[in-house]
C-alpha positions in Angstrom: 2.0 29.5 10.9 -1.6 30.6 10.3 -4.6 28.1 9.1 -4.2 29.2 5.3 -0.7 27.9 5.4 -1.4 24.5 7.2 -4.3 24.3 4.5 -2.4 24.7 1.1 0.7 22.8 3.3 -2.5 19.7 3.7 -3.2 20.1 -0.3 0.3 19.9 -1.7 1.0 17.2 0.9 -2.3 15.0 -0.8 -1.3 16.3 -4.6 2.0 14.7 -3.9 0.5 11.3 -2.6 -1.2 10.9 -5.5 1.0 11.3 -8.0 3.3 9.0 -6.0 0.5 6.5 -6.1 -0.2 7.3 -10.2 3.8 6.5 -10.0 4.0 3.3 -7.9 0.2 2.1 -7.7 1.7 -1.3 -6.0 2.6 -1.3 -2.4 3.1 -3.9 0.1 0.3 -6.3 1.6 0.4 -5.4 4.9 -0.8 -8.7 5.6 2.0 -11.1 4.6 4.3 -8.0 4.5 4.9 -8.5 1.0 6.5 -12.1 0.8 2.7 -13.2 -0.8 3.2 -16.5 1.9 2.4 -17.2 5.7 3.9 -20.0 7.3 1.8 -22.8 9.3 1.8 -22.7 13.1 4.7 -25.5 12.6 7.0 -24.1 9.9 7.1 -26.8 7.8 4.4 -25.4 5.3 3.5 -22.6 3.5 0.3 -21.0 2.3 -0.6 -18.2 -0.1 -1.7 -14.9 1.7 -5.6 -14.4 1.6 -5.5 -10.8 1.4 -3.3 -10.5 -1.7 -3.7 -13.7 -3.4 0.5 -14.5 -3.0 1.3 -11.9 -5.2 3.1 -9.9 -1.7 1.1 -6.4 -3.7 -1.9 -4.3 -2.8 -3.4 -1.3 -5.1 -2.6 1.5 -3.2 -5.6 4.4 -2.7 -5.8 6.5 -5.6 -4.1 4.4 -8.0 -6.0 4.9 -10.3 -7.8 1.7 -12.5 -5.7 -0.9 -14.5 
């Protein structure tokens, strides 16, 4: 393959990402893996996820706005 085809090969690969993220603009926190909770050191409690507020969601890059 020559550099013209990994090039348009890049753009359609992008194109497609965002219009999966215009599709599904919600992904999983990466930080509570998507439950919204962590669990204390003992595992009797539970606490909301600082990163995502508990909702276990993240905007994904180029979403798009609300």
């Amino acid at each position: 393959m020559n550099t013209a085809e990994w090039v348009v090969g890049g753009i359609v690969a992008f194109l497609a990402y965002v219009v999966s993220c215009r599709i599904y603009p919600y992904a999983a926190c990466r930080n509570c893996k998507g439950t919204g909770k962590f669990r204390s050191p003992s595992g009797k409690a539970y606490r909301n996820c600082r990163r995502c507020g508990g909702r276990g969601r993240r905007r994904r890059l180029f979403a798009g706005s609300e």
